[in-house]
C-alpha positions in Angstrom: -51.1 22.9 -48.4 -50.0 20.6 -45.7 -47.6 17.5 -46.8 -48.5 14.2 -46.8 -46.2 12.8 -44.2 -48.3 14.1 -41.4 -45.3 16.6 -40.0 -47.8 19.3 -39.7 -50.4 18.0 -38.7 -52.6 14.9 -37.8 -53.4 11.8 -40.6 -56.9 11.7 -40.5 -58.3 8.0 -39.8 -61.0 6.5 -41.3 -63.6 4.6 -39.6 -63.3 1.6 -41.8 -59.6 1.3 -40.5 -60.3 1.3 -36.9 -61.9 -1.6 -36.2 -59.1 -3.9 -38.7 -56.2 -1.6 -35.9 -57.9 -2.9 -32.8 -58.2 -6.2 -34.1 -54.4 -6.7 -35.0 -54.0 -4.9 -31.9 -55.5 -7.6 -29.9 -53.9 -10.2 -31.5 -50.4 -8.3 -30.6 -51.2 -7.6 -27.1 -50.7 -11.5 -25.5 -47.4 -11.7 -27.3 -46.2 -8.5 -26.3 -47.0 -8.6 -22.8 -45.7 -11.8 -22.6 -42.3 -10.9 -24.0 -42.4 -8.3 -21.7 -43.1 -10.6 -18.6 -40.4 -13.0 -19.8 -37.7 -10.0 -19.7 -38.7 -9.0 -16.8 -38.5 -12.3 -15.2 -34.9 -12.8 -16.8 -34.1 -9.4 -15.1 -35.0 -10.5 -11.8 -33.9 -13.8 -11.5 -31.0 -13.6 -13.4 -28.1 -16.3 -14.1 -27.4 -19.6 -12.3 -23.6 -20.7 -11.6 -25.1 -23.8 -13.8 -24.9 -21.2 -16.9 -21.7 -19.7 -16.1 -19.5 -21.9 -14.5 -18.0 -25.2 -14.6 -18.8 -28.2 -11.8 -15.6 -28.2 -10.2 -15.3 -24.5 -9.9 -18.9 -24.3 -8.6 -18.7 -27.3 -6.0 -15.2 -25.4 -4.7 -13.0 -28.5 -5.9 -9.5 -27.6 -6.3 -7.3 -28.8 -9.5 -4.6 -29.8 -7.1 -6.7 -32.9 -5.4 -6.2 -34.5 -2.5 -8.2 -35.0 1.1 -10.0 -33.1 3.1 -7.4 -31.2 4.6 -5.7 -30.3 1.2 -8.9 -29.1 -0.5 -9.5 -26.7 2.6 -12.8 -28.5 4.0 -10.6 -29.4 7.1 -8.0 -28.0 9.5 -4.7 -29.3 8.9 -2.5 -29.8 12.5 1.2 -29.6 12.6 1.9 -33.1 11.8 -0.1 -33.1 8.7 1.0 -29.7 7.5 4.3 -30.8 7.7 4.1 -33.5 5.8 1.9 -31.9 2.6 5.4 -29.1 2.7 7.5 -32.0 2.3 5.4 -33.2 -0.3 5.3 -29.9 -2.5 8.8 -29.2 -1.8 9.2 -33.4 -3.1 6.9 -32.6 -5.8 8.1 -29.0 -7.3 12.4 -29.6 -6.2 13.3 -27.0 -8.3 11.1 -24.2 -6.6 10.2 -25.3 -3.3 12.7 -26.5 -0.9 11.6 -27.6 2.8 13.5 -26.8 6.1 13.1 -26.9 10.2 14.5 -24.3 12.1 17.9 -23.0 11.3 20.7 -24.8 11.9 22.7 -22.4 13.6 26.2 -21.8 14.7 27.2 -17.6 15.0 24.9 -15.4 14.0 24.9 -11.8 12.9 25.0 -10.5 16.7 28.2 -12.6 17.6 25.9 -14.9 19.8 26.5 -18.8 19.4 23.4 -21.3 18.5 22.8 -24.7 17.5 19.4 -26.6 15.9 18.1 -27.0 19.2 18.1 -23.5 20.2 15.2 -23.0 17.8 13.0 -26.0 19.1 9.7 -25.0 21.2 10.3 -25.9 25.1 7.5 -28.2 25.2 7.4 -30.4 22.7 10.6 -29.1 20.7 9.4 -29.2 17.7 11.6 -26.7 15.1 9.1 -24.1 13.5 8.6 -25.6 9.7 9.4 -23.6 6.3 10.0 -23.3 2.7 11.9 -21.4 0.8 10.5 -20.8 -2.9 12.4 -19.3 -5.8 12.8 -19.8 -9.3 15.5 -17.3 -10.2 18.3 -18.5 -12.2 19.2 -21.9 -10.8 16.1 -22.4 -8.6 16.2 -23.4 -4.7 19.0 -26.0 -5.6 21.2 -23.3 -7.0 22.6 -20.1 -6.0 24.4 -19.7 -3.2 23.6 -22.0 -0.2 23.8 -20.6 3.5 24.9 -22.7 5.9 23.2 -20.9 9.1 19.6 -21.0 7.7 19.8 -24.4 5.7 19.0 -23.0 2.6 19.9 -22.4 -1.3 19.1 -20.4 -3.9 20.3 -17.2 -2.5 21.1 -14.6 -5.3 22.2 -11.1 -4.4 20.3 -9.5 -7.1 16.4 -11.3 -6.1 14.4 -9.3 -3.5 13.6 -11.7 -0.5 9.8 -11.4 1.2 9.4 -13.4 4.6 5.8 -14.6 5.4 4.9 -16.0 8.9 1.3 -17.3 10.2 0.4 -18.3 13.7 2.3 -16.1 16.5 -0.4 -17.2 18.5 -1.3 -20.6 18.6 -5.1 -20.5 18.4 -5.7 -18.6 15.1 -6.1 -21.8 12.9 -7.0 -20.1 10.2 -3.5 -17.7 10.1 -1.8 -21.2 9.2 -4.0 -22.2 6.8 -4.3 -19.1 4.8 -0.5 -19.2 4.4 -0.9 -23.0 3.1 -3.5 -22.1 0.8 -0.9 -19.5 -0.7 1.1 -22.9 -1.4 -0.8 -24.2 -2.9 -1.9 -22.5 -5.6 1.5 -21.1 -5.9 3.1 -24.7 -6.5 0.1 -25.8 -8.8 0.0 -23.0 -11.3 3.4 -22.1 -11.2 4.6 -22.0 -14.8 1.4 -22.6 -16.5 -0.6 -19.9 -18.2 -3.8 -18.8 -20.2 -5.6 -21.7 -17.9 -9.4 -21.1 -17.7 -10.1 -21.4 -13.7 -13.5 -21.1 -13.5 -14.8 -23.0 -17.0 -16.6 -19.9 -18.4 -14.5 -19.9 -21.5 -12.4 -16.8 -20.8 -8.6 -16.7 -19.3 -7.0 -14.1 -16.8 -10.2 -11.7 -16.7 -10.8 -11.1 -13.2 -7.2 -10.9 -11.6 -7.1 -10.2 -7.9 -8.6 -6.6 -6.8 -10.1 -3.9 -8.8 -8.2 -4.1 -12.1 -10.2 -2.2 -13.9 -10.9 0.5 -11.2 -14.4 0.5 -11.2 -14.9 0.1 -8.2 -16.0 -3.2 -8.5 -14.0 -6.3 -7.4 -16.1 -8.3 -10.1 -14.5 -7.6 -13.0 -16.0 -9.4 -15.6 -19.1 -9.5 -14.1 -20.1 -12.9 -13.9 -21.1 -12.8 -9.5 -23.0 -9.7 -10.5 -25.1 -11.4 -13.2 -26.6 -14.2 -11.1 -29.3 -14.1 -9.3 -29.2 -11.5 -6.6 -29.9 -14.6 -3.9 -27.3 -16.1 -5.0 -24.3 -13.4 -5.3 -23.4 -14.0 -1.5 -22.0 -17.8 -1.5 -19.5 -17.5 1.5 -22.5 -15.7 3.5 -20.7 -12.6 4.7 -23.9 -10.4 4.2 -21.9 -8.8 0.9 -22.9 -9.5 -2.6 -20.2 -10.3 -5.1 -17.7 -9.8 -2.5 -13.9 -10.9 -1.9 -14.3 -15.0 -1.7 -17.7 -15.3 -3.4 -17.9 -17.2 -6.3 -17.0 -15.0 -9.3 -14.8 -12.6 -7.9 -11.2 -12.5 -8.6 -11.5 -16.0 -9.6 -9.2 -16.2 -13.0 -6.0 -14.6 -12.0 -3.2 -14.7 -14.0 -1.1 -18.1 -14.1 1.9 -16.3 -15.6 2.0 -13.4 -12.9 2.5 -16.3 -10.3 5.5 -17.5 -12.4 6.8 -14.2 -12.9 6.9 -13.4 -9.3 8.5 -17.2 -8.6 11.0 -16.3 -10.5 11.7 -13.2 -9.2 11.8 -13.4 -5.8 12.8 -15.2 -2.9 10.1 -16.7 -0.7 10.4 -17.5 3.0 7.5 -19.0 4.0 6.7 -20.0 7.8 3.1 -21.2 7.6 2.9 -22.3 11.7 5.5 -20.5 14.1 3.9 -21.1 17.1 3.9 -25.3 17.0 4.3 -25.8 20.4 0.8 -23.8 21.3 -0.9 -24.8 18.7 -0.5 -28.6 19.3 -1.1 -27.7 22.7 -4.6 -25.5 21.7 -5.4 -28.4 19.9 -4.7 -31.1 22.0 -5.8 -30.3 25.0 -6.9 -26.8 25.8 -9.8 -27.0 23.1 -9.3 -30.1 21.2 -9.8 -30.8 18.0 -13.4 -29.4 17.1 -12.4 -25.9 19.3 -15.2 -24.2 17.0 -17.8 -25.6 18.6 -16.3 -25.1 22.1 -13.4 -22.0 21.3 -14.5 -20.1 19.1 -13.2 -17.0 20.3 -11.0 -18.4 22.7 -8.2 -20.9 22.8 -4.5 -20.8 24.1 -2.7 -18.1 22.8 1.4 -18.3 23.7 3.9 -20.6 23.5 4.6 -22.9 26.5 7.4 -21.4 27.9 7.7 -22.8 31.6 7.6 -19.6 34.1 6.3 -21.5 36.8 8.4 -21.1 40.5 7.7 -24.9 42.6 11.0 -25.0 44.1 13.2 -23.3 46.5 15.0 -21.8 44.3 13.3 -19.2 42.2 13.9 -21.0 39.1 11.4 -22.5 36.4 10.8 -26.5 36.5 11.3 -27.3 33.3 10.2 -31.0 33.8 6.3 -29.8 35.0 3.2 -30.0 33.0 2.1 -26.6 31.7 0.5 -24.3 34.2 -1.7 -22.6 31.9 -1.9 -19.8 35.1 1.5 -19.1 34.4 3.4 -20.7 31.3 3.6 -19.1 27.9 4.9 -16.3 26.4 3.1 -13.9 23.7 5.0 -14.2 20.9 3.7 -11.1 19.4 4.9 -9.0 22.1 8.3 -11.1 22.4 10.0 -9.0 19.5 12.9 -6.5 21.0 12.1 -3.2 19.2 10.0 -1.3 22.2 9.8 -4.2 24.1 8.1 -4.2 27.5 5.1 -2.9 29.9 2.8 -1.6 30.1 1.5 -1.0 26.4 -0.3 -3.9 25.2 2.1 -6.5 26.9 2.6 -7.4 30.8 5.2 -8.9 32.7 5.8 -10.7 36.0 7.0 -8.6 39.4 9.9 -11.1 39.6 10.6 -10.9 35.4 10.6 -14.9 34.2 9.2 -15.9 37.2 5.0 -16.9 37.9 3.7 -17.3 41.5 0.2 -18.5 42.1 -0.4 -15.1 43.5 0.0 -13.3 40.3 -0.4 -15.0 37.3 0.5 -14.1 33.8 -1.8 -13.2 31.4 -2.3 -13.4 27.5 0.2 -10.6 26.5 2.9 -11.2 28.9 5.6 -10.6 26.7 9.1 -12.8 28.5 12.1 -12.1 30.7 13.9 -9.3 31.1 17.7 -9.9 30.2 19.8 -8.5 32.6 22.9 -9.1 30.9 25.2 -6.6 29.8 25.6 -6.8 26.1 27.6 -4.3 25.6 30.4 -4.8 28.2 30.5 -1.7 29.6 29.2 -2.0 33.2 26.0 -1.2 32.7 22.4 -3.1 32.4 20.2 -2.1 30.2 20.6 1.2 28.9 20.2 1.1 25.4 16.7 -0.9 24.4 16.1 -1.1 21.0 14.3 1.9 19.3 16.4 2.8 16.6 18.0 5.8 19.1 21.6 5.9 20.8 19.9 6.2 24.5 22.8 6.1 26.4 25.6 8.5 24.4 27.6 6.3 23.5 27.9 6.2 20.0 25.9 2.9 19.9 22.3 2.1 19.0 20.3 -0.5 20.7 23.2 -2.2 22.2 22.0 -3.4 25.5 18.5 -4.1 25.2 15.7 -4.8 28.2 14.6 -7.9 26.8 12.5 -9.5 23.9 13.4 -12.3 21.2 14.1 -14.1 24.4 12.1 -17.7 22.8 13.2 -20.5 20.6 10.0 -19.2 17.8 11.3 -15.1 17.5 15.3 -16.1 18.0 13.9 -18.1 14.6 12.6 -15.0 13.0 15.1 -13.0 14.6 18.3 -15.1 12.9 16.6 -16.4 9.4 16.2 -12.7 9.3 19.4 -11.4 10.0 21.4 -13.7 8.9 19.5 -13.8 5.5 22.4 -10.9 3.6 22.8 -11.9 0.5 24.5 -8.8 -1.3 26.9 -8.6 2.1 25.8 -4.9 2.8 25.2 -5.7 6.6 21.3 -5.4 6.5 18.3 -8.3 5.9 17.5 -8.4 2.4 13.8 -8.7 3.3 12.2 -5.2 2.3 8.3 -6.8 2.8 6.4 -8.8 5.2 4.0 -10.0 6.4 1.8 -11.6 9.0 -1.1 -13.7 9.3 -3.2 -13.3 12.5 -7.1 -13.5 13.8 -9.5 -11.9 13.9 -10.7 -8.9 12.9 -11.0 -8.6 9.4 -8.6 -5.7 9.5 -5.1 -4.9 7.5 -2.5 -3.2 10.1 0.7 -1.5 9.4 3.3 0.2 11.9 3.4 1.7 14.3 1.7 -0.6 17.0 4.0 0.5 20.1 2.7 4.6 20.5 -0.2 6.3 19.4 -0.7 9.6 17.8 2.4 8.6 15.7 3.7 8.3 12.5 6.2 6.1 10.7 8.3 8.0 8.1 6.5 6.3 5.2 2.9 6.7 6.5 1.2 7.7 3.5 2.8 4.6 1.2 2.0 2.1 4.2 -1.6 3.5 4.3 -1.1 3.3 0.1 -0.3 -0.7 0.0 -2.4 -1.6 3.0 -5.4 0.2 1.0 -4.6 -2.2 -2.1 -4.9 -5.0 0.5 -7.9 -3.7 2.2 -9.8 -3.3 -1.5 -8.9 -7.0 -1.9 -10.5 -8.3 1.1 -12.9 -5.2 2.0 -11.3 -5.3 5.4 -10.3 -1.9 7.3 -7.1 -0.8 7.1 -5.5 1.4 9.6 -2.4 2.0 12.0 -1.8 -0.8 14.3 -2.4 1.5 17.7 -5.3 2.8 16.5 -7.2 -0.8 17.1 -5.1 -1.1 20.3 -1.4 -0.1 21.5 1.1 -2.9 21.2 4.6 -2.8 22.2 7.2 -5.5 21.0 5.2 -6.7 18.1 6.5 -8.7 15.0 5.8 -5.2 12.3 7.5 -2.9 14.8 10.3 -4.9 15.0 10.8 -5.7 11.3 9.5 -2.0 10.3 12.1 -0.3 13.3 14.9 -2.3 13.0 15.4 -3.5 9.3 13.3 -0.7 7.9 10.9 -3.6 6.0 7.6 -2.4 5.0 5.5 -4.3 7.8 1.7 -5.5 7.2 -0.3 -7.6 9.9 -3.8 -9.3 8.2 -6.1 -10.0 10.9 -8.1 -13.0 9.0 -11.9 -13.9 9.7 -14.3 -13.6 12.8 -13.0 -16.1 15.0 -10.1 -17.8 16.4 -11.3 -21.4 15.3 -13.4 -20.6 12.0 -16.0 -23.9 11.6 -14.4 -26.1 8.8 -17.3 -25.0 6.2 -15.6 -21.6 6.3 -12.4 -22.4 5.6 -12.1 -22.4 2.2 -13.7 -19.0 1.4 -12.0 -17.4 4.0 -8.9 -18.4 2.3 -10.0 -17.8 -1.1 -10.7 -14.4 0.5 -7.2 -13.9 1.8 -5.1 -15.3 -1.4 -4.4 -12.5 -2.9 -3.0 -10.4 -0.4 0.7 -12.5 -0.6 1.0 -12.1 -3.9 0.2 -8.4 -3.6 2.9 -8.4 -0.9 5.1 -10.2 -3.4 4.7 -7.8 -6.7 5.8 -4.3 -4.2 8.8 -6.6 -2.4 11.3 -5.3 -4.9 11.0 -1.8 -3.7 7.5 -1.2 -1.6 8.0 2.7 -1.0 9.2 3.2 -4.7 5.9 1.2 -5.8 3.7 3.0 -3.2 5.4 7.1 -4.4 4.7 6.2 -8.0 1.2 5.1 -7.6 0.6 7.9 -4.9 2.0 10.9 -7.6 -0.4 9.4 -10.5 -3.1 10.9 -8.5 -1.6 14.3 -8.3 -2.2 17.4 -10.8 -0.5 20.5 -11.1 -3.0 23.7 -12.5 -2.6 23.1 -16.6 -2.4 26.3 -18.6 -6.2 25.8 -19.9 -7.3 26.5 -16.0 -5.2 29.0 -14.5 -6.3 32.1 -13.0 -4.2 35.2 -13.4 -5.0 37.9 -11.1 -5.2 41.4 -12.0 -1.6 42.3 -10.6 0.6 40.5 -8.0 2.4 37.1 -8.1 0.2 34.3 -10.0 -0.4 31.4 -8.0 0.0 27.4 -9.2 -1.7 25.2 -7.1 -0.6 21.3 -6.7 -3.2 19.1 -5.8 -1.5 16.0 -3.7 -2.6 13.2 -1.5 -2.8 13.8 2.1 -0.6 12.7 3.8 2.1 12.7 1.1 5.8 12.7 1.7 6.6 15.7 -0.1 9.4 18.0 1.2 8.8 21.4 1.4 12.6 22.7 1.2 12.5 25.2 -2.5 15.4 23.0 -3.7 13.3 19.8 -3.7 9.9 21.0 -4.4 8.6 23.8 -6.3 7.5 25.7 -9.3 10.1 26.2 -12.0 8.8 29.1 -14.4 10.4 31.6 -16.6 9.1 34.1 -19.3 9.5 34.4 -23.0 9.0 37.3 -25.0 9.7 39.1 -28.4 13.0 40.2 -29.8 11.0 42.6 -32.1 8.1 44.6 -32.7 5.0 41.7 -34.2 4.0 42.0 -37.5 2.8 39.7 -40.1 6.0 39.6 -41.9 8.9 36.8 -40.8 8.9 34.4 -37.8 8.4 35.8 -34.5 11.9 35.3 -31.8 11.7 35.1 -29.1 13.5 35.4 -25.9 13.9 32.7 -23.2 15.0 33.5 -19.6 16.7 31.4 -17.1 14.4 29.2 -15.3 13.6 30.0 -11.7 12.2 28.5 -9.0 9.5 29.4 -6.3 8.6 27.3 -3.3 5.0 25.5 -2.2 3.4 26.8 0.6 0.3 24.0 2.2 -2.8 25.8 2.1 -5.9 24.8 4.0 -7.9 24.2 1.1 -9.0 20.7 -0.2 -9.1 19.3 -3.4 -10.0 16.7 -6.2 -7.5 14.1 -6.8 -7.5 12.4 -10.0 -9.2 9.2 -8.8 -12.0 11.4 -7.3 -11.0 11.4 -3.5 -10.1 14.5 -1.6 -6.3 15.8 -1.7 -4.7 18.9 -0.5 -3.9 22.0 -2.4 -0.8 23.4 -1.8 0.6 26.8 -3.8 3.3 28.5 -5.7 3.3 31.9 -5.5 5.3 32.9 -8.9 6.6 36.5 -9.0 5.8 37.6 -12.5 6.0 41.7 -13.0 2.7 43.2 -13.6 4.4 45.1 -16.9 5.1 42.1 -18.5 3.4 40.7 -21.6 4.3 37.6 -23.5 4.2 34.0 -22.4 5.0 32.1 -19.0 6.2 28.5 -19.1 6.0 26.5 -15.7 6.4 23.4 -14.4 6.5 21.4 -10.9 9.0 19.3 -8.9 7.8 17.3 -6.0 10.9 15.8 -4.0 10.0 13.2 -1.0 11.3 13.4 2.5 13.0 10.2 2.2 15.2 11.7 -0.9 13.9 8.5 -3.2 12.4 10.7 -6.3 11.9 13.9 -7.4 8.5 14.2 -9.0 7.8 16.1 -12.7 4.3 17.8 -13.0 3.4 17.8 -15.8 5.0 14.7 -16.6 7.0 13.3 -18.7 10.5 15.0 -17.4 11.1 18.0 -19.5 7.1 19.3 -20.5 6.2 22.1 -19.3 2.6 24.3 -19.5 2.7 27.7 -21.3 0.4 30.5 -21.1 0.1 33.9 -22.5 0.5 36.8 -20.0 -1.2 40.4 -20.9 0.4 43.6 -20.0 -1.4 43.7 -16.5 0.3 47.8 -15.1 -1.9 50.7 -14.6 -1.6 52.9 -17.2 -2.2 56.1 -14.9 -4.6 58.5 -12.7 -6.4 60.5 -15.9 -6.1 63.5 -13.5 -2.5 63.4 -13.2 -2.0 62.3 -17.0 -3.9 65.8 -17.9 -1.0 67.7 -15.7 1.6 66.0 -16.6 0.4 66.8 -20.3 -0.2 70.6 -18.9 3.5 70.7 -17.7 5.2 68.9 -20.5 3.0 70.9 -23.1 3.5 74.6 -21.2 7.8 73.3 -21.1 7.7 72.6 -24.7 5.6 75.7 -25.9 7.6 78.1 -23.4 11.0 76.7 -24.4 9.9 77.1 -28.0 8.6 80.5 -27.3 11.9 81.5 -25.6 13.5 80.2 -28.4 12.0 82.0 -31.3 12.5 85.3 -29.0 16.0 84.7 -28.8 16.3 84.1 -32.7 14.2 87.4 -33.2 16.6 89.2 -31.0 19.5 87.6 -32.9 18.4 88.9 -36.1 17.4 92.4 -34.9 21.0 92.9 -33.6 22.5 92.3 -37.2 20.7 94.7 -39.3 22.6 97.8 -38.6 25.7 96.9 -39.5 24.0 95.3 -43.1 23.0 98.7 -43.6 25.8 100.2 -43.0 27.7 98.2 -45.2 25.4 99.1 -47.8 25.8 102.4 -47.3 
């Protein structure tokens, strides 16, 4: 009999019932389908930046104050720029300290200079800086040096130099750097502080921090309205610099990275072209009238008017001729013809062959070296001459007042006293492009040494921004660039950030294109303390050596590990710095179920990787390469393998454990895996040993028969 809960079978339905269903029914469907609707319409319209945030944060008011200028809805110009540095560094004495050029006097080179050498040529104005630190004693402790103008030098801080506007009309690569400032000075030892007013604190930090992909990491862009996800109108929803996205960083990271480093900051380099840009090649709304154009170099005077082929210095600028890329002006590679130009009499202009953009200064004839010669040694990290020497008698470059600047705070910035700049990170601010760029610029179809951690960092900096990131060459060859220079000579991990779509940005896009941007300095200041070590730890969490649980043994023959690593990695394929180590382990005794098993451990031993062409799947989901250990274990023995990997880099830094920590190891059992033998040859070799035994035993009993045959006569006799 069926059951009563209708399992089996339908529930019958009176007729009396149905007309009392349809009627509640009815009655159900209006508030149903208008639940429904209401849903729906919460779906697609979403949130307003009314429910989630607060006014200031939606009306892009920053909780520093000021004008125009200070909250980013107006360019500053070298005068007022100057002054809001002074301020901060008035404001915040114990972390911010303002400077002008260096003071001078004989640098690390032997050569002799004084404040002036470091003014533009025009209007000789000093390039402004800060330098920020809160380590130990702040900028008003430490050690002070008397060169650069500055304190708060400690030989144990890592130093980071940051430089905007090489090239005078790229407004924006100033302001970026000012932005940075600011919100540096503001929220410098606060914490917990709620930035956008939605109740929470510190949960969307700059980037993907939660590696979802998404730079939205509480999700507040992505639950507005869809219409409304794109505020700085880049065509990209809930994007770098709309409202919502990495918009509650954390206060006490800032202080923690104050206090731990040393900050050079040069927010304008170039202030000679850019009061000039602003002044009179453009003027002062160049947006409407530059906006990818403008004046470019400094105002170096090249023109020849006299008899004499040398420059008059007292001449207006002759924008055919004057200037000097400052961005080609760096001595490492310097010179023609990739990506720069120079003049057929070098320092010289004549009206019949102007200078262009890129034309990257003089040529020193002098010989630095006092050997006779001109010129035989440029700077490119080789000894070109034989001498013994490297880069002693260069062709030319840091020949103007703005890279002698960068070229002395640099070098004469050596605060342990090893004889090298202590600035292992840096960075420059250029436009545009919306691109991240690493070294090298000066050749193509090459490589730095640490390619794959200068793709790693500029990839954290291009996930910030979504700009591209690639090798400097690849958008265009350069020689005698700022990153060559500071990569080539002083081995500092190099990144150029070409901001924004134009070279004067309208003033409405200022402030997002800077909120955009932000994050990237402080990235820059987190790896400063060691940016390859950063880069090789990150790179090997990606990396997986075959566990036990998914290994393959083969039939017979050596077993092969695989290694699944990043392209491009650093890993050195000499055995003695990468490979397998393995050893077996087997039984002292016969197996039973009675006592402990012992066994017995051999030495460990290693075997080398080979790069296969095979690809593979890193942890994070992206394609690797597979390279292989071919371990030699004998096909006779059973019992258990252990194994582990060691991944050394070319640059010596670490020796990588697979599986890590240090020490683990994986372990598999190994069956007996040799032939037992041709069933053919078995039976013969049966045939053989059986027909030896039987005959011997035959032969045998014969000879004992004999033996007793040979006895019985004399018995008898005896008996007898």
């Amino acid at each position: 009999m069926k059951g009563s809960t209708g399992v089996d079978g339908p529930v019958a339905m009176t007729s009396r019932r149905i007309p009392a269903l349809l009627g509640v029914l009815c009655m159900l469907v209006p508030l149903l389908t208008g639940s429904l609707g209401n849903v729906a319409q919460d779906l697609e319209d979403g949130q307003t930046p009314e429910d989630l945030w607060s006014e200031d944060y939606r009306n892009d008011v920053y909780p520093w104050g000021g004008n125009d200028r200070v909250q980013f809805k107006a360019y500053h110009d070298y005068f007022t720029m100057r002054d809001r540095m002074l301020e901060l560094a008035e404001d915040y004495p114990n972390i911010i300290s303002f400077q002008e050029g260096l003071n001078g006097g004989t640098n690390a080179r032997g050569d002799e200079s004084t404040a002036d050498s470091y003014e533009g040529w025009f209007y000789n104005h000093p390039s402004p800086w800060v330098k920020i630190t809160g380590a130990h004693g702040g900028v008003q402790g430490g050690d002070c040096n008397d060169f650069n103008g500055d304190c708060g030098n400690y030989a144990d801080i890592p130093d980071i130099q940051l430089v905007g506007n090489h090239h005078a009309r790229e407004w924006m690569s100033y302001e970026v750097p000012m932005f940075f400032l600011e919100t540096l000075a503001y929220y410098y030892g606060m914490d917990g502080v709620d930035n956008d007013g939605d109740g929470e604190i510190d949960e969307d930090p700059w980037g993907d921090a939660d590696g979802d992909g998404l730079l939205d990491d509480d999700g507040d862009c992505l639950s507005l309205e869809p219409g409304l996800q794109d505020w700085n109108g880049d065509g990209e929803n809930c994007g770098p610099g709309d409202h919502g996205v990495d918009e509650d960083f954390s206060e006490a990271h800032i202080t923690y990275l104050v206090d731990n480093r040393e900050i050079y900051l040069i927010p304008m380099l170039n202030v000679d072209g850019n009061r000039y840009d602003r002044e009179v090649y453009c003027g002062e709304s160049a947006w409407e009238n530059c906006r990818t154009s403008g004046w470019r170099k400094n105002l170096r005077d090249n023109t020849v008017t006299g008899v004499t082929p040398i420059p008059d210095t007292d001449e207006e600028v002759d924008e055919g001729c004057d200037g000097v890329d400052l961005n080609r002006n760096y001595q490492f590679e310097w010179g023609a013809p990739l990506g720069a130009t120079g003049p057929l009499f070098p320092g010289m202009c004549y009206a019949s062959g102007p200078n262009n953009d890129v034309y990257n200064g003089p040529v020193n004839y002098n010989d630095d070296d006092d050997d006779g010669k001109v010129n035989e040694d440029h700077v490119d990290g080789k000894d070109d001459d034989g001498d013994g020497l490297t880069d002693e008698d260069w062709m030319g470059g840091n020949s103007e007042p703005e890279t002698r600047f960068i070229q002395d705070i640099t070098e004469m910035n050596d605060d342990d006293g090893d004889g090298a700049a202590d600035t292992k990170a840096t960075l420059t601010w250029h436009s545009f492009s919306e691109l991240v760029l690493y070294p090298w610029g000066h050749c193509t179809n090459c490589e730095t040494p640490d390619h794959a951690e200068l793709i790693y960092h500029g990839d954290m900096m291009a996930e910030m921004t979504t700009y591209a990131n690639m090798q400097s060459s690849d958008l265009y060859p350069t020689t005698g660039d700022y990153c060559d220079w500071q990569y080539g000579v002083h081995d500092s991990y190099c990144y150029t950030i070409e901001i924004g779509t134009a070279f004067h940005q309208s003033p409405d896009e200022i402030d997002h294109i800077a909120v955009r941007n932000v994050g990237v300095p402080f990235y820059m200041l987190e790896i400063a303390d060691n940016p390859k070590e950063r880069a090789l730890l990150r790179l090997q969490e990606e990396q997986w050596i075959t566990p036990a649980a998914n290994l393959t043994i083969p039939e017979s023959g050596p077993i092969p590990i695989e290694m699944c690593i990043v392209d491009n990695f650093p890993w050195k394929s000499d055995v003695n710095a990468s490979h397998v180590m393995w050893r077996t382990v087997t039984p002292t005794r016969q197996q039973d179920d009675f006592g402990p098993t012992e066994w017995v451990k051999e030495p460990w031993v290693r075997a080398g990787f080979q790069e296969s062409s095979d690809t593979c799947i890193l942890e994070n989901g992206e394609n690797g390469t597979l390279i292989v250990a071919m371990v030699p274990v004998p096909d006779d023995f059973s019992g258990k393998l252990h194994y582990k990997a060691m991944l050394g880099t070319r640059s010596g830094t670490f020796p990588f454990a697979y599986p890590a920590p240090k020490g683990a190891y994986e372990e598999i059992t190994v069956a007996y895996r040799a032939p037992y033998g041709n069933p053919v040859l078995a039976i013969l070799l049966f045939i053989i040993v059986a027909g030896t035994v039987w005959g011997s035993l035959g032969i045998a009993i014969k000879k004992m028969n004999e033996s007793e045959a040979a006895k019985e006569p004399s018995i008898v006799g005896a008996l007898d």
